[in-house]
C-alpha positions in Angstrom: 29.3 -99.9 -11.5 28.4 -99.0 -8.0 29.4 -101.3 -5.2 27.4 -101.2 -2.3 28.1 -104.5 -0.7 31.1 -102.8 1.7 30.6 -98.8 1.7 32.5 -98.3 4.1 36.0 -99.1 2.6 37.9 -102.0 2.8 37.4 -105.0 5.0 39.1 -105.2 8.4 41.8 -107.0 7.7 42.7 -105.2 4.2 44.4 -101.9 4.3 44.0 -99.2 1.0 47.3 -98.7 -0.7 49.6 -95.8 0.9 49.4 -92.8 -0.5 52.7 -90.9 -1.2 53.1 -87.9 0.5 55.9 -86.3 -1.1 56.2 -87.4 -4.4 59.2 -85.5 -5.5 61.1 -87.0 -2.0 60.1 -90.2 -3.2 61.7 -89.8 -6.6 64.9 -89.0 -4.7 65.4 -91.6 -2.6 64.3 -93.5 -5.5 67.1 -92.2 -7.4 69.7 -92.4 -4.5 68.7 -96.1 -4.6 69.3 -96.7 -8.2 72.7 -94.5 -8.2 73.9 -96.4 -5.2 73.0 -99.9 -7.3 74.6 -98.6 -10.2 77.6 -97.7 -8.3 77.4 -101.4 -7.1 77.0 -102.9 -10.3 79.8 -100.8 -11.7 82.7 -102.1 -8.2 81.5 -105.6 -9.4 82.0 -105.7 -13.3 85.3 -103.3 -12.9 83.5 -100.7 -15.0 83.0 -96.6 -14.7 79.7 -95.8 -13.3 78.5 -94.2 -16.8 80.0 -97.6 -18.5 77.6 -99.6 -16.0 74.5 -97.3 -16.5 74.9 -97.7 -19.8 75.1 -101.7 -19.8 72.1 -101.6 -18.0 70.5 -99.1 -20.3 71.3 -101.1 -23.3 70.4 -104.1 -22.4 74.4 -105.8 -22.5 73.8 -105.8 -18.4 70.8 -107.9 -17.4 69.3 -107.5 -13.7 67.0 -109.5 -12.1 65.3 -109.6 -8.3 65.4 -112.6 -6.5 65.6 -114.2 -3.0 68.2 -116.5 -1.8 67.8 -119.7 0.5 67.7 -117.7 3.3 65.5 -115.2 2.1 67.6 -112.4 1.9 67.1 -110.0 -0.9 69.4 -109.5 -3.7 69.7 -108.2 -7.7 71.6 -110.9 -9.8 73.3 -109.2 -12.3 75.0 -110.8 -15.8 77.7 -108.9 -17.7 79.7 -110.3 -20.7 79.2 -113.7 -19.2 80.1 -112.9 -15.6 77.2 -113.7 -12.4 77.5 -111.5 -9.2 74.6 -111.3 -6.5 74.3 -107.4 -5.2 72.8 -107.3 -2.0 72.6 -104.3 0.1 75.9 -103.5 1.1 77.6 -107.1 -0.2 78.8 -108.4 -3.6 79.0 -111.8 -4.2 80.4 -113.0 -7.3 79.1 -116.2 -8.4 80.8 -118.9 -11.0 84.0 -119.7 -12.9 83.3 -116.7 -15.3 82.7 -114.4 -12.0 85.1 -111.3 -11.4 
């Protein structure tokens, strides 16, 4: 299908997608993001990091993204019955079954 009605790219106000230019720096920050979480996760439950990347991996640790009131970013996490909020650089623990 050929579309003709904008040939020129997107509208004005729409920008394309950005384009990564390193995609082998992106998978390491990428990386250093999700080691520095799991290191996060692992403070909060009172676990070894390879006991909390495990969790995760298995399923026993559930993550989930979220916003709270305020609209501050966050990962809720659920271990073994226990609720903690990871935000970037805070931990709040959340609930009578909390750490």
């Amino acid at each position: 299908m050929n579309n003709t009605s904008n040939p020129s790219g997107p509208p004005p106000n729409q920008q394309p997608p950005p384009i990564a230019k390193d995609p082998v720096k992106d998978g390491r920050e990428m990386y250093g993001e999700i080691a520095a979480l799991v290191g996060a996760l692992a403070k909060t439950f009172v676990l070894e990091e390879s006991a909390a990347a495990a969790a995760v991996e298995s399923g026993a640790m559930t993550l989930a993204f979220d916003r709270d009131t305020n609209g501050n970013r966050f990962v809720a996490a659920t271990f073994e019955g226990r609720t903690a909020r990871v935000y970037q650089g805070a931990i709040k623990r959340e609930g009578p079954g909390s750490t």
